[in-house]
C-alpha positions in Angstrom: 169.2 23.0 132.4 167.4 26.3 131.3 164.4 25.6 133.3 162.5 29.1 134.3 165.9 30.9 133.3 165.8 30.3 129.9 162.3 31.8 129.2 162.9 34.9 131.2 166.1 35.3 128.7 163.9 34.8 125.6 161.6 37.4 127.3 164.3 40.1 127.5 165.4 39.0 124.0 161.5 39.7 123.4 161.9 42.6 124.7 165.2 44.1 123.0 163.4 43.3 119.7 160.8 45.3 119.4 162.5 48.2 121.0 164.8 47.9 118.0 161.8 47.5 115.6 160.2 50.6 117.3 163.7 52.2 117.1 164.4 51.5 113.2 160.6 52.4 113.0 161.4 55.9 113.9 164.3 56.5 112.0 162.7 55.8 109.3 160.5 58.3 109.8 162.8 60.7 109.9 164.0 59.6 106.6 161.1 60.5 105.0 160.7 63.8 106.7 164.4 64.5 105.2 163.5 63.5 102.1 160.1 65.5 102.2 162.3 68.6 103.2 164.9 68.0 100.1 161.5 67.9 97.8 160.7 71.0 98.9 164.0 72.7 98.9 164.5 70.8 95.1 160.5 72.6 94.6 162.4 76.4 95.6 164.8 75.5 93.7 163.8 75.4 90.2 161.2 78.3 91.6 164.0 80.6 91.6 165.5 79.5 88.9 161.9 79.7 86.6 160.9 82.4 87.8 160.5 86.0 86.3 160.1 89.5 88.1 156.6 90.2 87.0 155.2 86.6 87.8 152.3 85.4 89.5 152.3 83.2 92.4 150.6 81.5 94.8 151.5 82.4 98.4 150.8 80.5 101.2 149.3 82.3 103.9 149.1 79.1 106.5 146.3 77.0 107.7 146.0 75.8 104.3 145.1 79.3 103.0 146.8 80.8 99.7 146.8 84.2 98.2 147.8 85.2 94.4 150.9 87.5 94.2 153.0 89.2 91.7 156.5 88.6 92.1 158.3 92.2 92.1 161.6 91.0 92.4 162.6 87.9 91.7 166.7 88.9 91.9 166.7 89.0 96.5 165.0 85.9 97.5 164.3 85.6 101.6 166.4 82.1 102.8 166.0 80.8 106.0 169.5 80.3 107.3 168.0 78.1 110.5 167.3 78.5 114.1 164.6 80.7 112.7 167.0 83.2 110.9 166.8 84.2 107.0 168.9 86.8 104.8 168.3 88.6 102.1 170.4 86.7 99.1 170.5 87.3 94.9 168.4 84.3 93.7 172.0 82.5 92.5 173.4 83.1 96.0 170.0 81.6 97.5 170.3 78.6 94.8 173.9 77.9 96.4 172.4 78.3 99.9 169.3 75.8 99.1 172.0 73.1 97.4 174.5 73.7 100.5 170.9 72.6 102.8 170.9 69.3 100.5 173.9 68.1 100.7 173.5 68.6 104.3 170.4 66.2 104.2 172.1 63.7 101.6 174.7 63.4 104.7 171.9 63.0 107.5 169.6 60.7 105.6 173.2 58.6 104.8 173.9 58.8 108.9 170.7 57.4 109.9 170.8 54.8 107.1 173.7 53.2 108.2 171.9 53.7 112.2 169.0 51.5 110.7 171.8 49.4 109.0 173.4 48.1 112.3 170.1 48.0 114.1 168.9 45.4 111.6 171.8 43.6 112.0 171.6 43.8 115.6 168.1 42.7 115.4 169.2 39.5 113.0 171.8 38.3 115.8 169.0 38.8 118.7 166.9 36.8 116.4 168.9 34.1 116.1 170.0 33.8 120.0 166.3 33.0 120.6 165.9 30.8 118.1 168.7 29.0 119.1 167.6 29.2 123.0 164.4 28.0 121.4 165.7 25.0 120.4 167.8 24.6 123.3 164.8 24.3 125.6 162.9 22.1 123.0 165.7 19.8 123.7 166.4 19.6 127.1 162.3 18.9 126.9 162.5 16.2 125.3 165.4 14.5 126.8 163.1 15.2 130.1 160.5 13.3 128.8 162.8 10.4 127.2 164.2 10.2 130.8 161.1 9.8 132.6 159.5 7.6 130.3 162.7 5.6 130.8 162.0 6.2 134.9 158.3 4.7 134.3 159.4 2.0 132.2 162.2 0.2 135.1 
């Protein structure tokens, strides 16, 4: 018999669910951030390559706060290279650098994918272990009750 047992198991099953919900939850938050950091790297992108020396811009200054700006030069274009570095680059070198940052996302976005790939798939198999120890209990219920209103009936 299951008994107690048996719901303290459907608990934990419980239990393992939605910390895989809240896991695949996250990472697919951190989807959309990498795909809100390829817009704007696709956005800087055709910048550079639209651009003209001589152009006017709007800067962002933080805090929501812009300022107009002629572009002087739009040939040495300021990449960050990460870990809060950046280099002077020609715009076509800066291009290459901006696309190199892309695929780089492409590849993490595809990594946690397949992470929210097997946690579904993990969660599918949890699921149907408590609904089979669902049904297990339901049983063994009412075979209790057939036995004891066979008990009552002698």
């Amino acid at each position: 018999m299951m008994g107690g047992g048996g719901q303290q198991q459907l608990q934990q099953l419980s239990q393992e669910l939605q910390a895989i919900d809240e896991e695949i939850e996250e990472l697919e938050s951190q989807v959309e951030d990498l795909q809100t950091e390829q817009t704007e790297i696709d956005e800087a992108i055709e910048a550079i390559r639209t651009l003209e020396s001589g152009s006017t811009v709007q800067v962002p200054l933080g805090g929501g706060a812009y300022v107009r700006a002629e572009v002087q030069d739009i040939d040495e274009v300021i990449v960050g290279l990460g870990a809060d570095f950046a280099a002077e680059q020609s715009a076509e070198d800066a291009v290459d650098a901006l696309e190199t940052k892309q695929d780089a996302l492409d590849d993490r976005i595809e990594e946690v994918r397949e992470d929210i790939a097997e946690l579904e798939s993990e969660s599918s198999e949890l699921e149907q272990q408590a609904q089979q120890m669902q049904q297990q209990m339901q049983q063994q219920q009412m075979q209790q009750m057939q036995q004891m209103d066979e008990g009552d009936g002698e």
